[in-house]
ZADO-1210 file (C-alpha; in nm, 4 decimals, padded with zeros to 6 digits):
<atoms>
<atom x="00.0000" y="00.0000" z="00.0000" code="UNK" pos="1"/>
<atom x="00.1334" y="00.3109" z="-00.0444" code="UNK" pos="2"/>
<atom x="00.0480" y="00.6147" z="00.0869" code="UNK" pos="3"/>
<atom x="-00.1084" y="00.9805" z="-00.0318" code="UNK" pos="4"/>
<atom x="-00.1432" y="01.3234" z="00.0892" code="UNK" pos="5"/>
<atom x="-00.4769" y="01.4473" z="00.0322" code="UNK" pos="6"/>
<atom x="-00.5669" y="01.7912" z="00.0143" code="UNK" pos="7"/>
<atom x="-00.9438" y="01.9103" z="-00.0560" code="UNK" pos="8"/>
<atom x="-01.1012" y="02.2105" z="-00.1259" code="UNK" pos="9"/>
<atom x="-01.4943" y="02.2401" z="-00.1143" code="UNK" pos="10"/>
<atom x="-01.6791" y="02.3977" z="-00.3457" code="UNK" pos="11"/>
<atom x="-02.0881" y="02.5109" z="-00.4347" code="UNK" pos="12"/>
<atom x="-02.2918" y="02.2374" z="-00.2925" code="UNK" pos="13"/>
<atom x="-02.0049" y="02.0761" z="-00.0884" code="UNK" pos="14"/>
<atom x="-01.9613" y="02.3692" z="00.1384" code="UNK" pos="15"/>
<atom x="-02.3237" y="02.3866" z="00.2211" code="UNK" pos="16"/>
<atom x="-02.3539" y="02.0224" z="00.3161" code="UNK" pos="17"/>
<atom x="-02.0316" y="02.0854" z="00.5448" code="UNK" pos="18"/>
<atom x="-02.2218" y="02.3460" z="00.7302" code="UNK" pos="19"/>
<atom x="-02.5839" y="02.1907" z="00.7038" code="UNK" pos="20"/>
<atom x="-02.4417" y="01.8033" z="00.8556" code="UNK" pos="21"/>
<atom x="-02.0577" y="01.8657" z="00.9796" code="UNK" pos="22"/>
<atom x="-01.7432" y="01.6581" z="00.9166" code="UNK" pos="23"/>
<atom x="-01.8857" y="01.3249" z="01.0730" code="UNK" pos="24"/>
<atom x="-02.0961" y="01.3267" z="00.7132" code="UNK" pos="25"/>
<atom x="-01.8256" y="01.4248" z="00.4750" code="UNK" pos="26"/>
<atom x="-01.5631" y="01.1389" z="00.6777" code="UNK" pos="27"/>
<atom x="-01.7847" y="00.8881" z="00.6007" code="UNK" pos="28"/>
<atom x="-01.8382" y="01.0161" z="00.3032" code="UNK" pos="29"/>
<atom x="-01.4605" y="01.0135" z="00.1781" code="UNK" pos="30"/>
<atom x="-01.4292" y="00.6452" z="00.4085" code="UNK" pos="31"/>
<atom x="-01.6558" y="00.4997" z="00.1909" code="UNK" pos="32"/>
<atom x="-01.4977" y="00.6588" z="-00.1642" code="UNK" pos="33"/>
<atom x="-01.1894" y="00.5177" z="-00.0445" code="UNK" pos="34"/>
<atom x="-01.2556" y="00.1719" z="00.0649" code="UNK" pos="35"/>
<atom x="-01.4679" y="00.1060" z="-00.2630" code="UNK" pos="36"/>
<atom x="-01.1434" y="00.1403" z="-00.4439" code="UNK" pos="37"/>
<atom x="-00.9468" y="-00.0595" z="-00.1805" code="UNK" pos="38"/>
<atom x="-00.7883" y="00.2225" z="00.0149" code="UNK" pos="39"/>
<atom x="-00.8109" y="00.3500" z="00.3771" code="UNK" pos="40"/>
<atom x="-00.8041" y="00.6931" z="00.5340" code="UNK" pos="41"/>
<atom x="-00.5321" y="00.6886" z="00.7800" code="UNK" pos="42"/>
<atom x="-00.6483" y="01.0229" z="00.9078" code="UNK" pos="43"/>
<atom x="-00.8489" y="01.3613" z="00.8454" code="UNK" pos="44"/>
<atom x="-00.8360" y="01.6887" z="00.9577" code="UNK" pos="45"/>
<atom x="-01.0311" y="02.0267" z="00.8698" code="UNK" pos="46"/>
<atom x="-00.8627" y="02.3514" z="00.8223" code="UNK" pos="47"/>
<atom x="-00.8824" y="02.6905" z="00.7340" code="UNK" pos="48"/>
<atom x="-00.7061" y="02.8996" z="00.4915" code="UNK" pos="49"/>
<atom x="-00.5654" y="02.8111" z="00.1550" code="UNK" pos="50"/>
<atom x="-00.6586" y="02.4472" z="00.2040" code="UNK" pos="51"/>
<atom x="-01.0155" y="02.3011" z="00.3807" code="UNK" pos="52"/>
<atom x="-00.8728" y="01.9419" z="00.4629" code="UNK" pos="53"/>
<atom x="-00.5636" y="01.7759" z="00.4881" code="UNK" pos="54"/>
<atom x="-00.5644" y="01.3893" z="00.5103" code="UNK" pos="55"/>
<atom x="-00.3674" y="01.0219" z="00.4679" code="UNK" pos="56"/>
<atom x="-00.4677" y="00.7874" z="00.2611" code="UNK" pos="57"/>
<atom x="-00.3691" y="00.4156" z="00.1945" code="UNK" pos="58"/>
<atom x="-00.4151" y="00.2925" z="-00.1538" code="UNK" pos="59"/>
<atom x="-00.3261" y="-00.0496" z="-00.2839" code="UNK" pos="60"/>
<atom x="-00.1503" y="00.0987" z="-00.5847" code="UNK" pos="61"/>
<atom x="-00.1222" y="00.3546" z="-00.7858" code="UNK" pos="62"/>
<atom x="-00.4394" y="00.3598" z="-01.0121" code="UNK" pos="63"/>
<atom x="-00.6358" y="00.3393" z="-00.7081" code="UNK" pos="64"/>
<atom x="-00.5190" y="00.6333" z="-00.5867" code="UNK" pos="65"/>
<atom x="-00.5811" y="00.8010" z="-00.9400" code="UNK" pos="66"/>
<atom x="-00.9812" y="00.6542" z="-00.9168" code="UNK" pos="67"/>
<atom x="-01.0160" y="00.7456" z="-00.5724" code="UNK" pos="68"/>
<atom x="-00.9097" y="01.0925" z="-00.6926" code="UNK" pos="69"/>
<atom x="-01.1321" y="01.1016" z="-01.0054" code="UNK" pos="70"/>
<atom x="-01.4245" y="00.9672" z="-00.8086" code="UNK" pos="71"/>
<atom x="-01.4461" y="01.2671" z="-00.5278" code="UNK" pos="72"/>
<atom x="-01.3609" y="01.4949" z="-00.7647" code="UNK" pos="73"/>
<atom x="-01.6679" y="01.4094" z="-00.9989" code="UNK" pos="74"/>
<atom x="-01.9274" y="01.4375" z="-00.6974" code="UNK" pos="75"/>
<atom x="-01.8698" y="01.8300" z="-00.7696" code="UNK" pos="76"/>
<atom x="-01.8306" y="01.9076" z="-00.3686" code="UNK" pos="77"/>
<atom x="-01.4812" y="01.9269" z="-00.2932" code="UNK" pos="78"/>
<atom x="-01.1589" y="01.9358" z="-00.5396" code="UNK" pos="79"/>
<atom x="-00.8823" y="01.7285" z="-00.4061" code="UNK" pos="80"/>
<atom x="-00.5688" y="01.6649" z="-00.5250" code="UNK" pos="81"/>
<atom x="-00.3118" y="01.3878" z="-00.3892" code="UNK" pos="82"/>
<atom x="00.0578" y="01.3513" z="-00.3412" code="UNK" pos="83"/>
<atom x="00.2353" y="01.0541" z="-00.3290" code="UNK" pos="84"/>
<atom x="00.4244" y="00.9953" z="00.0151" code="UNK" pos="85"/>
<atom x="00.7899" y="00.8377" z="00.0358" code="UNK" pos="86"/>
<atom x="00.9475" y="00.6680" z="00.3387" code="UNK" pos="87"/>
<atom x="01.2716" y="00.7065" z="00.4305" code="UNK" pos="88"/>
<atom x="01.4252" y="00.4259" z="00.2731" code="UNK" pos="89"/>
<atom x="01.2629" y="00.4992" z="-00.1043" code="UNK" pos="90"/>
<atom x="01.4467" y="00.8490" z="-00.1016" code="UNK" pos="91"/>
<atom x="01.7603" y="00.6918" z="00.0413" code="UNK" pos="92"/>
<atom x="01.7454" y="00.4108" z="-00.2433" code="UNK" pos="93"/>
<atom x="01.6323" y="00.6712" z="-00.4876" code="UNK" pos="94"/>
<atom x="01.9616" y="00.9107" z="-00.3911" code="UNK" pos="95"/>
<atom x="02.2269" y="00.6576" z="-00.4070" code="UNK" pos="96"/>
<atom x="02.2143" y="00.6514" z="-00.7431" code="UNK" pos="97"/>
<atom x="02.5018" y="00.7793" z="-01.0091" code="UNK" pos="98"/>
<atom x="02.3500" y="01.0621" z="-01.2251" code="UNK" pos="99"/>
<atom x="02.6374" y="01.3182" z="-01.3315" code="UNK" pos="100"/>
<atom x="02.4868" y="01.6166" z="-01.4822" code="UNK" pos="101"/>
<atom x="02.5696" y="01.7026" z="-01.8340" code="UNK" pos="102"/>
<atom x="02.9400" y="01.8749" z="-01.8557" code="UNK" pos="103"/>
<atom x="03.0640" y="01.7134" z="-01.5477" code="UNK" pos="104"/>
</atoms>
């Protein structure tokens, strides 16, 4: 599984549902988006400023992630976008590497 940053934004019809039922509503909602591709929400928190919502997700691969993504974005309530998420030992594989530069 790897795992995603999630940042949301809502929008029209998604901000008056936050304020008309709360967060409890819109967690289960994004629970449920996730798990039907396979994924998990690690954890979810509201904000203010630039960004509404900041969460971690789990997703089996890849193209779940992407579908998860495509299918919250297409209910029209919220724009999110996601980040893939590296451990420790992926950046310290991924720098031990022997790139030169060109000219050096």
């Amino acid at each position: 599984m790897g795992k995603y940053l999630i940042r949301g934004n809502y929008v029209g019809d998604g901000i008056a549902g936050l304020r008309k039922d709360g967060g409890a509503k819109r967690l289960a909602a994004a629970t449920a988006a996730l798990e039907s591709v396979g994924g998990t929400l690690d954890c979810l928190y509201y904000a203010f400023g630039d960004t509404d919502l900041f969460g971690i997700i789990d997703a089996p691969d890849e193209a779940a992630a992407f579908n998860a993504s495509l299918l919250i974005n297409s209910s029209g309530a919220v724009r999110v976008t996601l980040t893939p998420l590296f451990d420790p030992s992926v950046i310290s594989a991924g720098a031990s590497g022997s790139y030169s530069a060109p000219g050096q």
